[in-house]
N, CA, C and O atoms as a CHARMM CRD file, in Angstrom:
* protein
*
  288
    1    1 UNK  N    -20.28800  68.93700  94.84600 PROA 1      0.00000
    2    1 UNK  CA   -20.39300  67.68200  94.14500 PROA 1      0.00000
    3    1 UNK  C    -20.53500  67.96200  92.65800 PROA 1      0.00000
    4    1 UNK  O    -21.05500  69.05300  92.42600 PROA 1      0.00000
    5    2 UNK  N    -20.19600  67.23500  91.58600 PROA 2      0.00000
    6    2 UNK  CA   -19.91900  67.35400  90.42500 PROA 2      0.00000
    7    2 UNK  C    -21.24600  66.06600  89.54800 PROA 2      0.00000
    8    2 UNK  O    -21.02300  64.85700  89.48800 PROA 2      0.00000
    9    3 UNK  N    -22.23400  66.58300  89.11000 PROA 3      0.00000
   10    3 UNK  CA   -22.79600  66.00600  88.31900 PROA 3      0.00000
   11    3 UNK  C    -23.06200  66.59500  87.21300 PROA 3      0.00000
   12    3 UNK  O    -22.47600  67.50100  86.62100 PROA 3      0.00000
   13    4 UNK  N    -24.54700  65.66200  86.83800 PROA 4      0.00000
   14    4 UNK  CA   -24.74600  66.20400  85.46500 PROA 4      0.00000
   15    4 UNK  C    -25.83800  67.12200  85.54100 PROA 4      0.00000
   16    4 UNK  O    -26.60000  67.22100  84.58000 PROA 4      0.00000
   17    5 UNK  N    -26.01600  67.87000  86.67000 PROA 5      0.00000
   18    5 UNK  CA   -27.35200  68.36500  87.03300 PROA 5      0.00000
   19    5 UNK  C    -26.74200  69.38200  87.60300 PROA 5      0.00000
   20    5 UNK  O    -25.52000  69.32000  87.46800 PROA 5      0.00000
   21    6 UNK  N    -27.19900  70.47000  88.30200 PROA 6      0.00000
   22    6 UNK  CA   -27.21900  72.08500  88.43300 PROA 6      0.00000
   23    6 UNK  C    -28.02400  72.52100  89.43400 PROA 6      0.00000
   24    6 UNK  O    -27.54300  73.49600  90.01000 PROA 6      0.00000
   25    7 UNK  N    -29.20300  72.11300  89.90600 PROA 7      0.00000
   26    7 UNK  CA   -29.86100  72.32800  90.69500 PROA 7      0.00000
   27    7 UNK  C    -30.24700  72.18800  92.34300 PROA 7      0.00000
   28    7 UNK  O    -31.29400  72.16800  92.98900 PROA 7      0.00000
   29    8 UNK  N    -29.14100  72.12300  92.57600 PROA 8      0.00000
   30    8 UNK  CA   -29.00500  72.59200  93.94700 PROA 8      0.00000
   31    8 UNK  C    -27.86400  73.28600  94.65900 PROA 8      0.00000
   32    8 UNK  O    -26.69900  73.09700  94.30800 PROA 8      0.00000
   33    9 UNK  N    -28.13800  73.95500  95.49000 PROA 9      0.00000
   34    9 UNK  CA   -26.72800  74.84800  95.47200 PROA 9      0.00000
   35    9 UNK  C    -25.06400  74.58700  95.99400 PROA 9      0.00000
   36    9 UNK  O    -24.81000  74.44200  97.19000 PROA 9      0.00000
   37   10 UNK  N    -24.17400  74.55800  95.10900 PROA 10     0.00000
   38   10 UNK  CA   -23.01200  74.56100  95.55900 PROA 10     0.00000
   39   10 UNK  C    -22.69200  73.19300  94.41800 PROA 10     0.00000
   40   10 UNK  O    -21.79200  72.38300  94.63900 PROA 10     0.00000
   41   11 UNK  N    -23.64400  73.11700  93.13400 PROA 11     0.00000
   42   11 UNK  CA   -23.35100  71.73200  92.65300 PROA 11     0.00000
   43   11 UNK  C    -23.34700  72.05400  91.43600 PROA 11     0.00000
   44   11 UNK  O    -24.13300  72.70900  90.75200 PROA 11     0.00000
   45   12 UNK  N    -21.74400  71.18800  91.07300 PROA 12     0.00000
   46   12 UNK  CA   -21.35600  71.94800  89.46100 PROA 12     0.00000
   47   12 UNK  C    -22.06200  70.71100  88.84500 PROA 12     0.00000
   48   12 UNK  O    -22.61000  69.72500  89.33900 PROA 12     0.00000
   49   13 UNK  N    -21.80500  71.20300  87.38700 PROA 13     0.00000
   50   13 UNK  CA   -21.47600  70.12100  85.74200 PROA 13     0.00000
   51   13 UNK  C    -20.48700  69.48700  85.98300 PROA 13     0.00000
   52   13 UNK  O    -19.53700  69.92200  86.63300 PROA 13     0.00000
   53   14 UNK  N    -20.56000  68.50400  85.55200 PROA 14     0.00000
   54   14 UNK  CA   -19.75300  67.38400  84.88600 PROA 14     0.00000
   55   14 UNK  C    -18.51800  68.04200  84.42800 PROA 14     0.00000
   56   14 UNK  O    -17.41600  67.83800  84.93600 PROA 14     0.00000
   57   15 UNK  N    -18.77700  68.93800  83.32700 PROA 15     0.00000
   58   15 UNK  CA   -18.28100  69.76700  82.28300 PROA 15     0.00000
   59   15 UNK  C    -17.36500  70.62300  83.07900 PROA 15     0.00000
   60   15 UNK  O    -16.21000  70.54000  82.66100 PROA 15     0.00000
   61   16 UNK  N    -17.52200  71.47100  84.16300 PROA 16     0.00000
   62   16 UNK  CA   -16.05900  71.83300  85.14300 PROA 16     0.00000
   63   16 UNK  C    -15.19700  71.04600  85.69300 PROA 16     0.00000
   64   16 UNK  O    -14.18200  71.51700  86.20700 PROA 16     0.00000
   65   17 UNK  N    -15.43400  69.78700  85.68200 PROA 17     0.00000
   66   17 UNK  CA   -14.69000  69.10200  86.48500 PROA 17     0.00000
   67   17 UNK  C    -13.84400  67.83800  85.16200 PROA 17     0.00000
   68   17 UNK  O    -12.68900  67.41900  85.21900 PROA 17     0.00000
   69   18 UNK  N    -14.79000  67.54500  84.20700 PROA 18     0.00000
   70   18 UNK  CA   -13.96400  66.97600  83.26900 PROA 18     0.00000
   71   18 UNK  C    -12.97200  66.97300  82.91600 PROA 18     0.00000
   72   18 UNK  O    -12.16000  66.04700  82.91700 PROA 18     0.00000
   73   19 UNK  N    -12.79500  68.78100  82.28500 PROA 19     0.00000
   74   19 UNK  CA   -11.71700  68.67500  82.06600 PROA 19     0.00000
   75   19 UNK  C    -10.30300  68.88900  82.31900 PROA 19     0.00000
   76   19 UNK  O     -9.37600  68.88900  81.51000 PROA 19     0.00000
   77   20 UNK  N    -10.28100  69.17200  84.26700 PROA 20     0.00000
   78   20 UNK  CA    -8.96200  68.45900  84.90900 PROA 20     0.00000
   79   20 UNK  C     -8.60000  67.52600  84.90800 PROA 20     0.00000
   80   20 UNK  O     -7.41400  67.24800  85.08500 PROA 20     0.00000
   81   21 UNK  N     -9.50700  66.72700  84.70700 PROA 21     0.00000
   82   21 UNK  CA    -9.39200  65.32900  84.91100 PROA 21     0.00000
   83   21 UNK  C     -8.38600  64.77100  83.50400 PROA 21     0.00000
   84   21 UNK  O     -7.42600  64.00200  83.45200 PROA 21     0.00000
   85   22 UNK  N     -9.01500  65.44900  82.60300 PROA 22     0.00000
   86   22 UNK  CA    -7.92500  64.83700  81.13200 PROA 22     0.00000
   87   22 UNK  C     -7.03500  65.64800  81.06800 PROA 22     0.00000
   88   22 UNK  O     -6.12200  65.33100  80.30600 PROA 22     0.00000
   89   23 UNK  N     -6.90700  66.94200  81.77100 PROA 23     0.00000
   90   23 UNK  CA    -5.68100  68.11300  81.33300 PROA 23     0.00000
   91   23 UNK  C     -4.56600  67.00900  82.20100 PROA 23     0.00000
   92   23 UNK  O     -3.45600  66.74900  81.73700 PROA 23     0.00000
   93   24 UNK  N     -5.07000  66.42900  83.51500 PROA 24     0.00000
   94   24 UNK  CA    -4.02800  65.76100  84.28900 PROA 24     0.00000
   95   24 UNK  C     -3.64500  64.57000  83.61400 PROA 24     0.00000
   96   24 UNK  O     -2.42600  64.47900  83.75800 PROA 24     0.00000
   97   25 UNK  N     -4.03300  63.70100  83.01300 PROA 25     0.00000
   98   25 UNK  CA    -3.59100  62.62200  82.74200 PROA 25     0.00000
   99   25 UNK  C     -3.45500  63.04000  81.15800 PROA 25     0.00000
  100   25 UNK  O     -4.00200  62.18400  80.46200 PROA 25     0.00000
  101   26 UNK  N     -3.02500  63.84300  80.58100 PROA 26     0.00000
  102   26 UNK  CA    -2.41300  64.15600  78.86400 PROA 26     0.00000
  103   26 UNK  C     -0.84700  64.90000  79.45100 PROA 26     0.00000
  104   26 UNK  O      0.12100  65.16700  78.73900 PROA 26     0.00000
  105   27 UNK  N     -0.95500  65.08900  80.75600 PROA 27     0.00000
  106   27 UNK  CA     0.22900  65.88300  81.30500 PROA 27     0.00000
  107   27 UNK  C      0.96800  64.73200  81.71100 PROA 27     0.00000
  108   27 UNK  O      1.96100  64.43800  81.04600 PROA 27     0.00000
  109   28 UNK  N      0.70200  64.14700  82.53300 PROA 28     0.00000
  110   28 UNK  CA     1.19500  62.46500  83.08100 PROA 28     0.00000
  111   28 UNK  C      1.12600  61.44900  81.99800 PROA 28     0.00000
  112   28 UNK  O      1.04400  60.25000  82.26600 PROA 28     0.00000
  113   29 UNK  N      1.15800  61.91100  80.75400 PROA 29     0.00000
  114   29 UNK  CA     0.90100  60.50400  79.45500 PROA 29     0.00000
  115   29 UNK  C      0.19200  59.16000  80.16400 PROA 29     0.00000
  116   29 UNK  O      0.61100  58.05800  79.80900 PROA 29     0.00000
  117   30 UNK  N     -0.83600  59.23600  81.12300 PROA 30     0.00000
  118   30 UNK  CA    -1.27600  58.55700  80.88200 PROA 30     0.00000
  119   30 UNK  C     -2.49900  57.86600  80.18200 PROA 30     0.00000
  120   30 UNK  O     -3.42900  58.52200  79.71300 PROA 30     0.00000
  121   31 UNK  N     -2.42300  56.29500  80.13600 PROA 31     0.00000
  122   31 UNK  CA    -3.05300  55.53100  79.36600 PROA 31     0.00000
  123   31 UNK  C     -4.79700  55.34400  79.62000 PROA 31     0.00000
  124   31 UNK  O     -5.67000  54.91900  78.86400 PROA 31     0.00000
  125   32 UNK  N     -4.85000  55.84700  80.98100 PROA 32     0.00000
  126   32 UNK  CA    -6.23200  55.52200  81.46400 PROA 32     0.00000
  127   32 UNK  C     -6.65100  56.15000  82.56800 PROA 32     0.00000
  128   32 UNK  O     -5.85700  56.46500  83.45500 PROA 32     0.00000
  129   33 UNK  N     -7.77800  56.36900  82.62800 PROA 33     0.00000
  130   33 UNK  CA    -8.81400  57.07000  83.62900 PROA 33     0.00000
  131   33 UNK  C     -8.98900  56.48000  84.80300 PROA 33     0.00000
  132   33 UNK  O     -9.97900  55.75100  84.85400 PROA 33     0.00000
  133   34 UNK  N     -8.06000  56.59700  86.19100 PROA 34     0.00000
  134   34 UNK  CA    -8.23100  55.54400  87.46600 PROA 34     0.00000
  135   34 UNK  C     -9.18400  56.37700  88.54000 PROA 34     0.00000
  136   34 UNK  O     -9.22200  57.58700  88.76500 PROA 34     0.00000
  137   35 UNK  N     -9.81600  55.46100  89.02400 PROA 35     0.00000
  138   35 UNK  CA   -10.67700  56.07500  90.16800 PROA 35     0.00000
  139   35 UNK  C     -9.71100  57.32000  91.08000 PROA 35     0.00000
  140   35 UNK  O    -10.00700  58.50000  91.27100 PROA 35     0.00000
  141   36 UNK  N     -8.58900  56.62400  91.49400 PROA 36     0.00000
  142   36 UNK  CA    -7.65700  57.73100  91.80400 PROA 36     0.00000
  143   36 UNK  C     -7.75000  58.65600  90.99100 PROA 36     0.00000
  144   36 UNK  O     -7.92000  59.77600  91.47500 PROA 36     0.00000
  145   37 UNK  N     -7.68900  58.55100  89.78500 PROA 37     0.00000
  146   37 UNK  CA    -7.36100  60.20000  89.47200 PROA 37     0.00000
  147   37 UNK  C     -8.55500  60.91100  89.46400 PROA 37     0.00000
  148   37 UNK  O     -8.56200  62.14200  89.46000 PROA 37     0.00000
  149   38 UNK  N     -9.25100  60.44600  89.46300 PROA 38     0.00000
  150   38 UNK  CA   -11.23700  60.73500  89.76800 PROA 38     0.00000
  151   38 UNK  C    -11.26800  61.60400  90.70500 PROA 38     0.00000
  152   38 UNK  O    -11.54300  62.78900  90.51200 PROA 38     0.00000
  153   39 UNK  N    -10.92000  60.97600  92.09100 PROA 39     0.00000
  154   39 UNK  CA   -11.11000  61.30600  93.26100 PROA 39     0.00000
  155   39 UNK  C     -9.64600  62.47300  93.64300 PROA 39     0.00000
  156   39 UNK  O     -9.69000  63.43900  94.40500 PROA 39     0.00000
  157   40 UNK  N     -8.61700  62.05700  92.95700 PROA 40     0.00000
  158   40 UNK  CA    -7.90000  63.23500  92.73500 PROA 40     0.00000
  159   40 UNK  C     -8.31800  64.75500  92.59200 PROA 40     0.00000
  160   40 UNK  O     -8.11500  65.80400  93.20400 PROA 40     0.00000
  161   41 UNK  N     -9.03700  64.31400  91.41700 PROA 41     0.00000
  162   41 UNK  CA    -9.40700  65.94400  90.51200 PROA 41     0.00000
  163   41 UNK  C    -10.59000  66.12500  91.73500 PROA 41     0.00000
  164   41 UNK  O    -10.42600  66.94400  92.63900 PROA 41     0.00000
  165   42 UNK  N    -11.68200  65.34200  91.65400 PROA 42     0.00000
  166   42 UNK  CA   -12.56800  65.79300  92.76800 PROA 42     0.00000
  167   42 UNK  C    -12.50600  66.36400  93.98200 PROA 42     0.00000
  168   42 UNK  O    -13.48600  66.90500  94.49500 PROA 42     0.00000
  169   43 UNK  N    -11.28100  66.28700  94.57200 PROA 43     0.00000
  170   43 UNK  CA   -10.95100  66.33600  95.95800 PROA 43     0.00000
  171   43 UNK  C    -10.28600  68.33800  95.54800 PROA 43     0.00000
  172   43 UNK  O    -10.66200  69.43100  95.97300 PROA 43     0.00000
  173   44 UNK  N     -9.24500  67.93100  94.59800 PROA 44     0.00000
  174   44 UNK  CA    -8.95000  69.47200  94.06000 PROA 44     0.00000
  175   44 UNK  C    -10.26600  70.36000  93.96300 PROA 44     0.00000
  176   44 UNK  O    -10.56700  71.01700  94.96000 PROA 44     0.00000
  177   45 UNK  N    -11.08700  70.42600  92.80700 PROA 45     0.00000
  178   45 UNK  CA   -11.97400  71.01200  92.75000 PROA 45     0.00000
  179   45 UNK  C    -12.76600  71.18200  94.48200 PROA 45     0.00000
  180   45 UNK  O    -13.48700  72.16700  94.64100 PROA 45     0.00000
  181   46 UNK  N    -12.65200  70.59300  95.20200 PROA 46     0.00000
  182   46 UNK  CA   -13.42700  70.88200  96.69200 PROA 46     0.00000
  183   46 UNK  C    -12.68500  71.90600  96.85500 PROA 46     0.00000
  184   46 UNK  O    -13.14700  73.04500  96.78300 PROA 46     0.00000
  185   47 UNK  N    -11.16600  71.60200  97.14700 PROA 47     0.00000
  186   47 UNK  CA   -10.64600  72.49300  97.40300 PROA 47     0.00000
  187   47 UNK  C    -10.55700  74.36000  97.01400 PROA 47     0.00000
  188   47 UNK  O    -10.38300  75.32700  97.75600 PROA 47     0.00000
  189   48 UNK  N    -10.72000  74.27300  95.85500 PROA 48     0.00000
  190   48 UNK  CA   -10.51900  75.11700  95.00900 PROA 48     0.00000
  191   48 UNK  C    -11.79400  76.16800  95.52500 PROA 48     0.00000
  192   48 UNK  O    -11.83500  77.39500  95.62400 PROA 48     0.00000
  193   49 UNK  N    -12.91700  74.97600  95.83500 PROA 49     0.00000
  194   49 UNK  CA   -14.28000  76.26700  95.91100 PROA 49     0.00000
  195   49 UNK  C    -13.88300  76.62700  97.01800 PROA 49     0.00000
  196   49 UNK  O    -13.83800  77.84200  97.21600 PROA 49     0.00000
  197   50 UNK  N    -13.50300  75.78100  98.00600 PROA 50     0.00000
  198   50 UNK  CA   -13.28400  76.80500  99.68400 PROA 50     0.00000
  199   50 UNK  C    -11.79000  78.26300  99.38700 PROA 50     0.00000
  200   50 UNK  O    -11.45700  79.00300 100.31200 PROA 50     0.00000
  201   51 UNK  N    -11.17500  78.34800  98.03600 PROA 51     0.00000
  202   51 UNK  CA   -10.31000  79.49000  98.53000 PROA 51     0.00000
  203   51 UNK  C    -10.88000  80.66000  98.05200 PROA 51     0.00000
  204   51 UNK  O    -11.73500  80.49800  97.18100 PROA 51     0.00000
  205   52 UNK  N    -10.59900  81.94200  98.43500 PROA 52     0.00000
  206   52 UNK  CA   -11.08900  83.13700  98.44200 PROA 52     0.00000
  207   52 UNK  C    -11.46100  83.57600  96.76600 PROA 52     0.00000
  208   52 UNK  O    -10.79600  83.09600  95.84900 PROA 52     0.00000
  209   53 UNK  N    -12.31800  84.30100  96.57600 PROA 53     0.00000
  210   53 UNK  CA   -12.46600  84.30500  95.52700 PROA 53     0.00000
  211   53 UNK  C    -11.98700  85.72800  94.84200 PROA 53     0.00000
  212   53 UNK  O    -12.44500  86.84300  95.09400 PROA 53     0.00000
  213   54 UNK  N    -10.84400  85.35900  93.82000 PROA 54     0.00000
  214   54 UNK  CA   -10.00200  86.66700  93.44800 PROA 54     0.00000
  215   54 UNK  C    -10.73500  88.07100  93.04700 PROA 54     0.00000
  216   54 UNK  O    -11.93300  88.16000  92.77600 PROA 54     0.00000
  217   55 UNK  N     -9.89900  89.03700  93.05900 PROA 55     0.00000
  218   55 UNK  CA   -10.79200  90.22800  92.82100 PROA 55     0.00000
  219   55 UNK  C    -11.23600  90.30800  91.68800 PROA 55     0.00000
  220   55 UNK  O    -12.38700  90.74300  91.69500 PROA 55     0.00000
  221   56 UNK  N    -10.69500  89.99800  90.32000 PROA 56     0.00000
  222   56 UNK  CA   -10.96400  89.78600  89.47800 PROA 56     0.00000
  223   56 UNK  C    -12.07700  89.58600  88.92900 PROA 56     0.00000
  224   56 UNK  O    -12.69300  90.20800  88.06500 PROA 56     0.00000
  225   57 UNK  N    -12.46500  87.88500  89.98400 PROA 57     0.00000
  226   57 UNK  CA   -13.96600  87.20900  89.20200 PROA 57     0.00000
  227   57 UNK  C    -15.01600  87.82400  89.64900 PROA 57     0.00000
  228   57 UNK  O    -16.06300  87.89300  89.00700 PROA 57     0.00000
  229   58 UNK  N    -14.74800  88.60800  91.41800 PROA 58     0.00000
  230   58 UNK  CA   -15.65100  89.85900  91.80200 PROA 58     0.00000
  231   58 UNK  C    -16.15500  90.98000  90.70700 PROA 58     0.00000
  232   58 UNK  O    -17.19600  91.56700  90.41100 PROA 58     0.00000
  233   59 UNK  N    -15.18100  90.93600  90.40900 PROA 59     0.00000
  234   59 UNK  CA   -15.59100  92.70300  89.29900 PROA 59     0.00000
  235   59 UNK  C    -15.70000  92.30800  87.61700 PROA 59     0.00000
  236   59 UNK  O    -15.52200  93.14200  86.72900 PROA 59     0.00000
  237   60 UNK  N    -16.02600  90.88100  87.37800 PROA 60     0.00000
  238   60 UNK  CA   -16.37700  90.40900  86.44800 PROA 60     0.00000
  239   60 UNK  C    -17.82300  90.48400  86.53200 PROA 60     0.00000
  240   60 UNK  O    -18.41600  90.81500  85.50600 PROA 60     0.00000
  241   61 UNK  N    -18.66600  90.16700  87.85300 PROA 61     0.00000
  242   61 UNK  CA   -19.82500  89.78600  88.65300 PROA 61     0.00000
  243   61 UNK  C    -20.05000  90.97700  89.43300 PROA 61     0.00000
  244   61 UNK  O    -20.60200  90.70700  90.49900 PROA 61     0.00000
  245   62 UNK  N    -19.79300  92.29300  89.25300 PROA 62     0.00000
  246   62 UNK  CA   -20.61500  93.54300  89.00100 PROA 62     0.00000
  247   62 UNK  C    -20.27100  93.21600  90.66400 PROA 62     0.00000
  248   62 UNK  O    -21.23800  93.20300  91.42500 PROA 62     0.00000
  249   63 UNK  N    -18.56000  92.88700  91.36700 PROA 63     0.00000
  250   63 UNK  CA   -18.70600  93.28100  92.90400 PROA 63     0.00000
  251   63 UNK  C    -19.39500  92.16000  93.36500 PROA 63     0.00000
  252   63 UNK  O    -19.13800  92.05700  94.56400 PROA 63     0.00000
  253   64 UNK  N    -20.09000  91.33100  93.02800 PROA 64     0.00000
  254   64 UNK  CA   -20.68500  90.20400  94.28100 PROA 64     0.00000
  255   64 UNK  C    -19.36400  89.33300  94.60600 PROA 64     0.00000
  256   64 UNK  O    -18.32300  89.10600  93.98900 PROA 64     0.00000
  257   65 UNK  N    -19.82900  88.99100  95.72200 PROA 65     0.00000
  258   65 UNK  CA   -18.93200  88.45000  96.44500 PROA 65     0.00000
  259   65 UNK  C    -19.37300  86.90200  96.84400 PROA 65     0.00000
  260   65 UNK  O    -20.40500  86.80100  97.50700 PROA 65     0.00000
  261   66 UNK  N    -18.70200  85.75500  96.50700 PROA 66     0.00000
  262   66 UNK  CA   -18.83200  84.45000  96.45600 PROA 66     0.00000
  263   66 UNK  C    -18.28000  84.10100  97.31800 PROA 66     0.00000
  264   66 UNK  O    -17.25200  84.61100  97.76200 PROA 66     0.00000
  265   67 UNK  N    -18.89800  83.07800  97.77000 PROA 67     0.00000
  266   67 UNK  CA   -18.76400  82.18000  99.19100 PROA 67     0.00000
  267   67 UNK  C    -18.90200  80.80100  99.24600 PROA 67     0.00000
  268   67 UNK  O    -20.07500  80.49800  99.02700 PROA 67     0.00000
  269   68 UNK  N    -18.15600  79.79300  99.45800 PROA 68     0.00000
  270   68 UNK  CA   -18.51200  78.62300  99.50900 PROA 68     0.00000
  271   68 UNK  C    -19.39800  78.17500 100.89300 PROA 68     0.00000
  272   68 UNK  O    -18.92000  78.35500 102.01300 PROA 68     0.00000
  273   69 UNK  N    -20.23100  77.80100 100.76700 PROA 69     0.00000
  274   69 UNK  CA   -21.57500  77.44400 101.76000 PROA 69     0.00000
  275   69 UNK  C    -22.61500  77.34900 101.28100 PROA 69     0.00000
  276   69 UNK  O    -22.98200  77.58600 100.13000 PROA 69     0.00000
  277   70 UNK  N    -23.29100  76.90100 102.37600 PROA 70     0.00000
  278   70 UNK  CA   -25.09100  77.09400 101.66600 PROA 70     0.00000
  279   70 UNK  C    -25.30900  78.32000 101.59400 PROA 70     0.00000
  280   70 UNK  O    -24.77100  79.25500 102.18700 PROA 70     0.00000
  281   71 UNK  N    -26.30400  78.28900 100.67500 PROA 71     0.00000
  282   71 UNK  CA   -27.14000  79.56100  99.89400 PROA 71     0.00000
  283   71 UNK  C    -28.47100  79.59800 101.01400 PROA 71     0.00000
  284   71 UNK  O    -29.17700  78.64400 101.34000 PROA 71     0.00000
  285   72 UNK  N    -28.53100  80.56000 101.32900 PROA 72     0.00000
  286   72 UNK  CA   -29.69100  80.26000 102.05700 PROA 72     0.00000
  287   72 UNK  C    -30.64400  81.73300 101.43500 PROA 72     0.00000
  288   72 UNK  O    -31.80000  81.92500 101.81200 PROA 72     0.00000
């Protein structure tokens, strides 16, 4: 879930999710911000946390290995 808060696990900023939301609609010229495209970008970003996480951002993060789920 995407708020303005941080504190619980698996829950971004505002601020990650913003700015798909305007990269998509400056790409589509459009005029305005629709709940659709809200729930658009939101639904992406779900997506995005369930795929594997590249080797890359692993060995950025000293090898840990990220998982979408609870933190327990």
């Amino acid at each position: 879930m995407a708020t303005g808060r941080s504190d619980y696990p698996n829950q971004i900023n505002n601020v990650l999710g913003f700015p798909f939301i305007f990269r998509g609609a400056l790409d589509v010229r459009a005029t305005k911000i629709t709940e659709g495209m809200k729930m658009a970008a939101a639904k992406s970003l779900a997506a995005l946390a369930r795929e594997s996480v590249p080797d890359v951002v692993k060995r950025a993060y000293d090898g840990k290995d990220f998982s979408f789920g609870r933190i327990i």
